[in-house]
C-alpha positions as CSV (number, residue, x, y, z in Angstrom):
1,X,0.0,0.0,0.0
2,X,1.3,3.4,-0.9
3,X,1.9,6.3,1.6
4,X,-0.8,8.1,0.2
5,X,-3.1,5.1,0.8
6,X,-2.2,4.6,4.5
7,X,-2.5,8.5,5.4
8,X,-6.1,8.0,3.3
9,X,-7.0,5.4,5.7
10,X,-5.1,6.6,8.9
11,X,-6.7,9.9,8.4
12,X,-10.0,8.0,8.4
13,X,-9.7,6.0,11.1
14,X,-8.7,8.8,13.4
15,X,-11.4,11.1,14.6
16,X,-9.8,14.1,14.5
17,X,-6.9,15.9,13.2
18,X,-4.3,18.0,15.1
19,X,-5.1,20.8,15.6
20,X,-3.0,24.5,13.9
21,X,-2.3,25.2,17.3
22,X,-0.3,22.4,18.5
23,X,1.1,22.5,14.9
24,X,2.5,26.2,16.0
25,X,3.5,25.1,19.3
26,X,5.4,22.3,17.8
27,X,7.2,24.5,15.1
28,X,8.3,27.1,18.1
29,X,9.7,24.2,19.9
30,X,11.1,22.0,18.1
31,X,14.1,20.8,20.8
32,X,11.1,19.9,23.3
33,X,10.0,18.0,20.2
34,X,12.4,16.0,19.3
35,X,13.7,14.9,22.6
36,X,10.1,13.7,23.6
37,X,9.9,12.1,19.8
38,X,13.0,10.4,21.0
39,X,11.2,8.8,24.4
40,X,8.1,7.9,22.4
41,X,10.1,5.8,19.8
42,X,12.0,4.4,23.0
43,X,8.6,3.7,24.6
44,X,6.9,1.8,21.2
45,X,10.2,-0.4,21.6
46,X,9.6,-1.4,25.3
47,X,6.0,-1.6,25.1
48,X,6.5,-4.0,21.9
49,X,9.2,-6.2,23.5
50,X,7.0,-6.4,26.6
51,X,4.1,-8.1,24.5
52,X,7.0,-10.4,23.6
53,X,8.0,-11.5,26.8
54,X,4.3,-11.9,27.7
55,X,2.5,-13.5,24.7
56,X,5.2,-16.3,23.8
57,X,2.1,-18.9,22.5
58,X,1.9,-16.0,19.7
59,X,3.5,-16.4,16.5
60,X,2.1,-13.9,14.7
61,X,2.2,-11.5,17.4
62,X,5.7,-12.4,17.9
63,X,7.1,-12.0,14.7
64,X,5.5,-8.8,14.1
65,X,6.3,-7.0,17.4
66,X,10.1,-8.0,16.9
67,X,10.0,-6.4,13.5
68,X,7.9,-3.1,14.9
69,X,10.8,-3.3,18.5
70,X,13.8,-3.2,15.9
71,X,12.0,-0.4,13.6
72,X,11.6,1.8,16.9
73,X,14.9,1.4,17.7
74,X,16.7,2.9,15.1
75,X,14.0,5.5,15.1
76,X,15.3,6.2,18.2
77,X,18.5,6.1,17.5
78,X,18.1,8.3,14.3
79,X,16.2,11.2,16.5
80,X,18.9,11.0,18.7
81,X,21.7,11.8,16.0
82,X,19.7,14.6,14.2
83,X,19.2,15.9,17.7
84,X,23.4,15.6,18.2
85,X,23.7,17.6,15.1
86,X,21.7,20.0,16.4
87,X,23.6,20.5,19.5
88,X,20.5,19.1,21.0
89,X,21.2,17.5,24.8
90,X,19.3,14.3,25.6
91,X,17.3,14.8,28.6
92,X,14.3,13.4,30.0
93,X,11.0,15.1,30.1
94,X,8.1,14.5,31.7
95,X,5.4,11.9,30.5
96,X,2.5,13.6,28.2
97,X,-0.7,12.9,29.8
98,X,-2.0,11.0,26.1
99,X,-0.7,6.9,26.7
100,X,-1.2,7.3,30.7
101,X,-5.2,8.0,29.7
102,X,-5.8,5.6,26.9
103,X,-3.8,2.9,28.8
104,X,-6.0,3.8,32.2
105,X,-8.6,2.2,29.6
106,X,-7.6,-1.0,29.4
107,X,-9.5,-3.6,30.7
108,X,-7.5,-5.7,33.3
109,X,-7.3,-9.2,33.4
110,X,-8.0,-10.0,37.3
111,X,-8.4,-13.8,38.7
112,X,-11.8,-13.8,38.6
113,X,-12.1,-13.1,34.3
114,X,-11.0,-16.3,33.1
115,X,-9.6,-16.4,29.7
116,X,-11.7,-13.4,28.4
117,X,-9.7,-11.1,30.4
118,X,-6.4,-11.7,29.2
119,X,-8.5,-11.4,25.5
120,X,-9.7,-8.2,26.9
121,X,-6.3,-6.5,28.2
122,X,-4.5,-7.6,25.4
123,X,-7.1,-6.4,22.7
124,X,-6.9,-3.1,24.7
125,X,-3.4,-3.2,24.5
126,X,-3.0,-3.8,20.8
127,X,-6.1,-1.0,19.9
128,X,-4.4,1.8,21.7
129,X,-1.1,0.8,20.3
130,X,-3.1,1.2,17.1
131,X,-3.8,4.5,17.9
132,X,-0.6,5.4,19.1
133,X,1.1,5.1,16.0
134,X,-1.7,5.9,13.7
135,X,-1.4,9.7,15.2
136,X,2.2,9.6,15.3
137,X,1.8,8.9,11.4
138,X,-0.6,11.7,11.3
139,X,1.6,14.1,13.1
140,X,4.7,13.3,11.6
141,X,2.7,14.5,7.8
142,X,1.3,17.3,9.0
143,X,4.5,18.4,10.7
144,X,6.9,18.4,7.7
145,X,5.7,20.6,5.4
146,X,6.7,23.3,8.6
147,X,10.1,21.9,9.0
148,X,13.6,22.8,7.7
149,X,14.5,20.2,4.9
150,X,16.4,17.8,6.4
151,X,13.7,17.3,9.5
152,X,10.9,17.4,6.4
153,X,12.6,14.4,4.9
154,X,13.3,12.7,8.1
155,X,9.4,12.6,9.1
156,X,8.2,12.3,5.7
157,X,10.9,8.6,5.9
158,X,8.7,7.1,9.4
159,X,5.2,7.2,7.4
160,X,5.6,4.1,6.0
161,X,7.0,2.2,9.1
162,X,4.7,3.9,11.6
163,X,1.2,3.6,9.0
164,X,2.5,-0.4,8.8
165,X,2.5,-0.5,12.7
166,X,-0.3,1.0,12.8
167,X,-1.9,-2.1,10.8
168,X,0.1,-4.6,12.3
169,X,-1.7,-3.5,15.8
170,X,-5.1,-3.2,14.3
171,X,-4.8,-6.2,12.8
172,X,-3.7,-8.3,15.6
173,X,-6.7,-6.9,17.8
174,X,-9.3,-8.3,15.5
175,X,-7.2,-11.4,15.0
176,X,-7.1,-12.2,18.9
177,X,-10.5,-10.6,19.4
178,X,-12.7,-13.4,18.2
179,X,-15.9,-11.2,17.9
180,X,-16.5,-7.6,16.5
181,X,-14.7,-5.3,18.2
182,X,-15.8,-2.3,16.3
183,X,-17.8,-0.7,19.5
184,X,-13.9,-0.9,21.2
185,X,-12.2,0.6,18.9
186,X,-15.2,3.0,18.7
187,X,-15.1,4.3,22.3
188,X,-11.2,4.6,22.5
189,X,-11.2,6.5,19.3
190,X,-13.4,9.2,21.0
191,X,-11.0,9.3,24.0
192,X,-8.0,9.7,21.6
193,X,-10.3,12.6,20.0
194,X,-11.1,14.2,23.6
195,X,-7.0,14.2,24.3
196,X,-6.4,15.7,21.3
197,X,-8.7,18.6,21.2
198,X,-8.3,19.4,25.1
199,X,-6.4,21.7,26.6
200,X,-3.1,20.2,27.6
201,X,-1.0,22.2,30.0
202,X,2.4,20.6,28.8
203,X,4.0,20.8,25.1
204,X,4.6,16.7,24.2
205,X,4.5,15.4,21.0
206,X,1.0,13.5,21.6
207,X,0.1,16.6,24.1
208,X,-3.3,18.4,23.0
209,X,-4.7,22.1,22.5
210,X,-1.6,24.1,23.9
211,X,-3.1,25.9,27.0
212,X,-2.3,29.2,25.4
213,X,-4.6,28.8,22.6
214,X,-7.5,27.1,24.8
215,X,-8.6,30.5,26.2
């Protein structure tokens, strides 16, 4: 599927689009930017590898969070030497408020919900990851045509890699699902929607309506 196609769809499957004023925010700081774009692709690793560790009995699963894990990796890596070029220092930031909200979603597995709730939790897990990347894809084409060439060319390089991830997770949830799970992805769109188009009193690369422009 072609870039164009996967934006197409992404852009579909989203319910809203960023909105011009994080765009601005994100243009005026761009070091802020970059090292948070640097934890997120750290975090897509971890959170990839950990599904690895738990899921073993999945092939499919396995195979495709190994090859998302590496991807992020050198992602990482890669922000990490445009920000050395930069004369960028890597630091760490606080969390944005975006995964801790969508992951307070997921349903739990406790001992009393059998198999379902491991079904559940992991569905959760694999929807939000989903979204996760589907806005990063988003933001990361909306961004460049703002950006200084070599940045430009840098995000323009992800779309492919994070749209694919993007499916990969999608595709898993309705694999392990077993049943429609339109209604989930449904109701965790609209909570992706409500954390982008709130105020958000922190500048993060997944961070929402710049308090400045909420007024």
């Amino acid at each position: 599927m072609s870039v164009t196609a996967v934006l197409a769809e992404i852009n579909e499957f989203l319910l809203c689009s960023t909105p011009a004023a994080w765009i601005e925010e994100a243009v005026k700081q761009q070091e802020l930017l970059l090292i948070d774009h640097a934890n997120c692709e750290k975090k897509a690793a971890s959170t990839a590898m950990t599904l690895l560790y738990k899921h073993i009995e999945r092939d499919d699963l396995l195979k495709k969070m190994s090859q998302l894990a590496r991807e992020e990796l050198l992602h990482f890596e890669q922000v990490v030497n445009i920000m050395k070029d930069r004369g960028i220092a890597y630091r760490n930031v606080s969390s944005s408020r975006y995964a801790a909200v969508l992951r307070e979603e997921v349903r739990k597995e406790s001992k009393n919900s059998g198999p379902h709730g491991a079904r559940n939790e992991l569905v959760d897990i694999l929807i939000i990851g989903a979204l996760i990347e589907a806005r990063s894809c988003e933001r990361f084409a909306v961004l460049a045509p703002h950006l200084d060439d070599v940045l430009a060319k840098f995000y323009r390089s992800l779309l492919r890699s994070e749209g694919r991830h993007y499916q990969d997770y999608l595709s898993l949830a309705a694999q392990y699902a077993g049943e429609d799970i339109q209604w989930r992805i449904d109701e965790l769109r609209a909570i992706e929607k409500q954390l982008i188009q709130s105020p958000d009193s922190e500048f993060r690369f997944h961070s929402g309506v710049p308090a400045l422009h909420s007024a």
